[in-house]
N, C-alpha and C positions, 0 to 999 in steps of 0.2 A: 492487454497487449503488452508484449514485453519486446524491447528492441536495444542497441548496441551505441552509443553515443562515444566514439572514441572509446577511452576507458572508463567511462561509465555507461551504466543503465538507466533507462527509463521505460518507467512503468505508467499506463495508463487506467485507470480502473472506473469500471461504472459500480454505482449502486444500483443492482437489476429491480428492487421494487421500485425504486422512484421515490422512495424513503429514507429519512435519517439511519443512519447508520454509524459502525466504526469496524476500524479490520484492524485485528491487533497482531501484530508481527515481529517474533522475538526473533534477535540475532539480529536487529539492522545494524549497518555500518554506520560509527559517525560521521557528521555531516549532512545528512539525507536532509534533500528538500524537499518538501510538500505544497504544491499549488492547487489552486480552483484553476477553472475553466478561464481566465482572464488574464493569468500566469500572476497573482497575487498568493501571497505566503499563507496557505493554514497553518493552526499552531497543531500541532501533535504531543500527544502527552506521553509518557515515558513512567509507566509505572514501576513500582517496584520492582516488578517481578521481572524486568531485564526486557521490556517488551514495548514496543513504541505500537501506539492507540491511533489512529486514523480516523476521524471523522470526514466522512463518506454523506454528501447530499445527494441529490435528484441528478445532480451533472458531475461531467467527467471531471477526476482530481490524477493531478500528475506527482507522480515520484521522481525524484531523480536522485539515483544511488549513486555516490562519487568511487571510481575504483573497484569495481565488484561487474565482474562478466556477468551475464544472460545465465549460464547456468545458474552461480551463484542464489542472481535474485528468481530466478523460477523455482527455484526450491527453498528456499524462505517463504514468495506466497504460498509454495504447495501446503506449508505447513502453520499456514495462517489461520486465524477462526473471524469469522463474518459474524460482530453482533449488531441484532436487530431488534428492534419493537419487542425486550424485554427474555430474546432470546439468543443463542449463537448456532451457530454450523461451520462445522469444518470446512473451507474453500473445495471446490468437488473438484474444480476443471482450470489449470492453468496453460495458455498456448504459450511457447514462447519459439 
């Protein structure tokens, strides 16, 4: 789910198996904050390659993109990759 917060976005993402996961998404804006379900800060890693790493559990994690409209962040996740249990997939379907 992708929705409009003033001038920022926020993103809501489940991991669909119900498994550890991460969603690696290049081109975030800085700033971005990453929460759990509780509204508590995961750390997000920022690898080299210009792409901030998302560790994705069982429950919902929220994004919130400072300055960056709904297009923006819809197509950032459209071009996002989901890795999982040793594997990745391109993101197939993002609503926003």
């Amino acid at each position: 789910m992708v929705g409009a917060r003033g001038h920022d976005t926020v993103v809501a993402a489940w991991h669909f198996t119900g498994q550890e996961g991460a969603l690696v998404i290049a081109g975030m804006p800085a700033g971005v904050r990453v929460l759990d379900v509780f509204g508590q800060p995961i750390t997000a890693a920022q690898p080299g390659t210009g792409a901030m790493k998302i560790p994705l559990g069982p429950r919902r994690t929220t994004l919130l993109l400072p300055n960056t409209s709904v297009p923006t962040a819809s197509a950032l996740l459209k071009s996002a990759r989901l890795n999982r249990a040793n594997r990745s997939a391109v993101c197939q379907r993002v609503r926003g």
